[in-house]
C-alpha positions in Angstrom: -44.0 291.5 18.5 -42.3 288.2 17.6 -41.4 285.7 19.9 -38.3 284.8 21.5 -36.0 282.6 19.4 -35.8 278.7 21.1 -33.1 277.8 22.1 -32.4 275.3 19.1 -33.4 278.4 17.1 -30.4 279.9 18.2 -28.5 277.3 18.0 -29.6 277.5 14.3 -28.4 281.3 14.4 -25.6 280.9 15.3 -24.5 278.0 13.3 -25.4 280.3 10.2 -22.7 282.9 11.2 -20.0 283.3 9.1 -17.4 285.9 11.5 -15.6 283.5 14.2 -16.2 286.5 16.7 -19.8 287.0 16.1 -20.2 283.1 16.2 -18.5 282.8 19.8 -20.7 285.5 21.1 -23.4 284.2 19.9 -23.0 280.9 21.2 -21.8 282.3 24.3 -25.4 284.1 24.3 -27.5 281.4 24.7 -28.9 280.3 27.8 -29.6 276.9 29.1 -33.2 278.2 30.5 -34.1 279.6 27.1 -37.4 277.6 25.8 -36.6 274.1 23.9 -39.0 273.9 20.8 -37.9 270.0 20.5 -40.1 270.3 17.1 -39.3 270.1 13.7 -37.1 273.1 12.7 -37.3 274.6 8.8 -33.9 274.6 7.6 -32.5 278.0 6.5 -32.5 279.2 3.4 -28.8 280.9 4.1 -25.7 277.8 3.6 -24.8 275.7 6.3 -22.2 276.2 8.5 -21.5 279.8 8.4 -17.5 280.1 8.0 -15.4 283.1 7.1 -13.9 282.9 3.7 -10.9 281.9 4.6 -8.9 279.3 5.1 -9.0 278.0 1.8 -10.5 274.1 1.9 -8.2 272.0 -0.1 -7.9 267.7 0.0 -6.5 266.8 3.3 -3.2 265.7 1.2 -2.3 269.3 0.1 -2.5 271.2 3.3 0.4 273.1 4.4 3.3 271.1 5.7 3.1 270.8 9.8 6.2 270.0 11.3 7.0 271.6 14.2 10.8 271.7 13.6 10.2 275.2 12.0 8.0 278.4 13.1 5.7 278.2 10.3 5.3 274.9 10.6 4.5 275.2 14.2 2.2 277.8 13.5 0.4 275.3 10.6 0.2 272.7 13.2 -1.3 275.4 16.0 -3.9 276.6 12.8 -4.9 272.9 12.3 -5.8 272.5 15.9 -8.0 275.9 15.8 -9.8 275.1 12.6 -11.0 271.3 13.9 -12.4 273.6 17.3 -14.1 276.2 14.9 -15.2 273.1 13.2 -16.6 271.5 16.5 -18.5 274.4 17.7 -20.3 274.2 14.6 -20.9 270.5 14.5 -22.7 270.8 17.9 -24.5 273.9 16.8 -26.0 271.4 14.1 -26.5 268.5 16.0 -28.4 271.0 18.3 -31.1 272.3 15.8 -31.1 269.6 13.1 -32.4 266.8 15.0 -36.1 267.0 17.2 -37.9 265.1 19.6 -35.3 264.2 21.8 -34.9 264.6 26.2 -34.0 268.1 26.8 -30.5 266.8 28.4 -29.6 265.7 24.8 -29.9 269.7 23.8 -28.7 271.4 26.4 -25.2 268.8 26.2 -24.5 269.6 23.6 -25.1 273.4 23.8 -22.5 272.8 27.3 -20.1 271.2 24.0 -20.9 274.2 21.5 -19.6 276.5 24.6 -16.8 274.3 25.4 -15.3 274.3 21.4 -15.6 278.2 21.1 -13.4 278.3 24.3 -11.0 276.1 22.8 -11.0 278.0 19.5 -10.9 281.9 21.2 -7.8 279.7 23.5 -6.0 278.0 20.1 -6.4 281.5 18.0 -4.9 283.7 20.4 -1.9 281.2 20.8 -1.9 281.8 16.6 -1.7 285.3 16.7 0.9 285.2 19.3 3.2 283.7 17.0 2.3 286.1 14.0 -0.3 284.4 12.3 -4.1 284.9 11.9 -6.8 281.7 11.4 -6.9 281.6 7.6 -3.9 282.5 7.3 -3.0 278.8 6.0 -5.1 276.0 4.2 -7.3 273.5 5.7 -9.6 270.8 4.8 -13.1 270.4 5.6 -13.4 266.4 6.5 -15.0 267.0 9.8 -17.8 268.7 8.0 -18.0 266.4 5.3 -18.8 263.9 7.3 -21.9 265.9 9.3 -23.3 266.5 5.7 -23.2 262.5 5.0 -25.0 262.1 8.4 -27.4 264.3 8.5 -30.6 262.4 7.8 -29.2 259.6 10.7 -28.9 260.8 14.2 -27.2 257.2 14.9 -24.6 257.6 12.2 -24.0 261.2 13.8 -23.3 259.8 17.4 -21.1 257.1 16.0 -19.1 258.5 13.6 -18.5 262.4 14.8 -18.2 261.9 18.8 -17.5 258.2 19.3 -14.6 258.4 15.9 -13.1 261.7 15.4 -13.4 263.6 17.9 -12.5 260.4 19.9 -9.2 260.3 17.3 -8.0 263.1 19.3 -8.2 261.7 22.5 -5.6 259.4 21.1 -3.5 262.4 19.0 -3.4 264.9 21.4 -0.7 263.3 23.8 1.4 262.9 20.9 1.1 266.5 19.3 1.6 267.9 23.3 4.8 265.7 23.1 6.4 267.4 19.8 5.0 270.9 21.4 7.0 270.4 24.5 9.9 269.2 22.7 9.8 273.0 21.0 9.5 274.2 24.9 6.2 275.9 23.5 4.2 275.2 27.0 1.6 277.0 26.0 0.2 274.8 23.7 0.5 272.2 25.7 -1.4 273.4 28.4 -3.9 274.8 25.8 -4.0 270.5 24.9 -4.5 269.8 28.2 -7.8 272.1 28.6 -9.0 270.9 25.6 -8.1 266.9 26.3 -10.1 267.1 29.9 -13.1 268.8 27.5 -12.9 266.3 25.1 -12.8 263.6 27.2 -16.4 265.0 28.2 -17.3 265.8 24.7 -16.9 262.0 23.8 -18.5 260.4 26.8 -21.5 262.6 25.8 -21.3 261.3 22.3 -21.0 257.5 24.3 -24.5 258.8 26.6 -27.0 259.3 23.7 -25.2 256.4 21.0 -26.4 254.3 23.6 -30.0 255.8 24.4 -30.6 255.2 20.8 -29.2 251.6 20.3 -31.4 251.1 23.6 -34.4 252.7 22.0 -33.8 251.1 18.5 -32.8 247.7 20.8 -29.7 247.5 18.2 -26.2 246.5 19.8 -23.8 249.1 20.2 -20.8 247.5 18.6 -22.2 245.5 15.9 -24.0 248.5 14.9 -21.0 250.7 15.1 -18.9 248.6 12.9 -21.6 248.5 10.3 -21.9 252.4 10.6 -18.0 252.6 10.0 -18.5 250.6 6.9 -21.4 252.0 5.5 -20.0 255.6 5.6 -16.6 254.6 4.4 -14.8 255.7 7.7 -11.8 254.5 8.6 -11.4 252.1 11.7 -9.3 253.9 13.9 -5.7 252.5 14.4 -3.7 252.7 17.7 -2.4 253.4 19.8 -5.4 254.4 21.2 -5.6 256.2 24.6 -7.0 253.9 26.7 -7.2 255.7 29.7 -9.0 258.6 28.1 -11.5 256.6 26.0 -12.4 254.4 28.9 -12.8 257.5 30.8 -15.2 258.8 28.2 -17.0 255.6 28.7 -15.5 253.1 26.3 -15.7 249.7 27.5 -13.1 247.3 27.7 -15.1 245.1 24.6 -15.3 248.2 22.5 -11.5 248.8 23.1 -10.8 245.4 22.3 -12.8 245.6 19.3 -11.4 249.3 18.1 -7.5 247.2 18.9 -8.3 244.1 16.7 -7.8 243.9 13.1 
């Protein structure tokens, strides 16, 4: 009889799964007691991330039009939101099982932020479907993931570019995109932003946690080291207006923010 799968195994599982539904319950399956295995894990033979075959990955300059002025529109917009969360649950499915020999809070942190994105997705694709449209029903673009590929050998990069830059960027988006919701009177979404705002704010102070237990185990400085990782990976600075409250709430400091503000 084999053995139970660890729980970075799983993690691994799931991550391989291309149906949305069978991803969320799979992630939803796993259990914060289940054995670590903080070892070296074979990578799969079957492609990483598992996705559904649609929506069609195009260059971020020709997805569909998202202005919120029309109900297609809207709906792109509402798509774009649910594809960066199906995105997220698989980018802490592979930070999860790619990278061993860590504390067992860095796991099991990020498993809490695998649970919290399918949430978010299951929340965002239901709003979708309420206004007639399915997830892949429109074009996306895979930059997100892109930029987990380019990091995958550097669990510094990772921290610093995925948590600590774009999913900190929406932090600083997701006021504004609640604002052209609520001029639409479509209150859902904006209460759907606000669940996954006080998540993300989490999400991105848990990115914050472990940049900094490596720069304190590699005795490297946070935000020269930071800037040097934004330049090596060709990432773009990111431009205000930042949301102050919410980064320094996810444990941005006020050097860091002056920093992110100069030019």
């Amino acid at each position: 009889m084999s053995s139970p799968l660890s729980l970075r195994e799983s993690a691994l599982q799931a991550l391989i799964i291309s149906d949305p539904d069978e991803k969320i319950a799979a992630v939803q399956k796993i259990s914060f007691d289940t054995l670590l295995h903080t070892q070296v894990i074979t990578p799969p033979s079957q492609t990483i991330p598992g996705r559904p075959l649609r929506p069609e990955l195009v260059p971020p300059q020709k997805v569909t039009y998202r202005s919120v002025h029309s109900e297609q529109g809207k709906a792109a917009l509402i798509h774009a939101i649910a594809h960066i969360e199906f995105n997220a649950i698989n980018l802490a499915l592979d930070i999860i099982w790619r990278f061993a020999d860590l504390p067992d809070d860095f796991y099991r942190d990020w498993l809490r932020v695998a649970k919290e994105e399918a949430y978010h997705f299951s929340l965002v694709r239901d709003h979708l479907r309420n206004l007639g449209y399915e997830y892949g029903d429109f074009t996306a673009h895979n930059g997100l993931w892109e930029i987990c590929e380019k990091t995958a050998n550097d669990l510094m990069a990772r921290l610093a570019l995925v948590p600590r830059t774009l999913e900190a960027r929406g932090l600083d988006v997701s006021p504004v995109i609640q604002n052209k919701l609520a001029s639409i009177n479509d209150h859902e979404g904006v209460k759907i932003l606000d669940i996954i705002l006080r998540d993300e704010v989490g999400h991105v102070e848990l990115g914050n946690k472990w940049y900094l237990y490596m720069c304190q185990q590699t005795g490297k400085d946070p935000i020269a080291t930071y800037a040097n990782m934004v330049h090596t990976y060709h990432v773009a600075k990111p431009k205000g207006p930042l949301n102050v409250k919410a980064r320094k709430q996810a444990g941005f400091t006020d050097e860091e923010l002056a920093w992110l503000s100069s030019d």
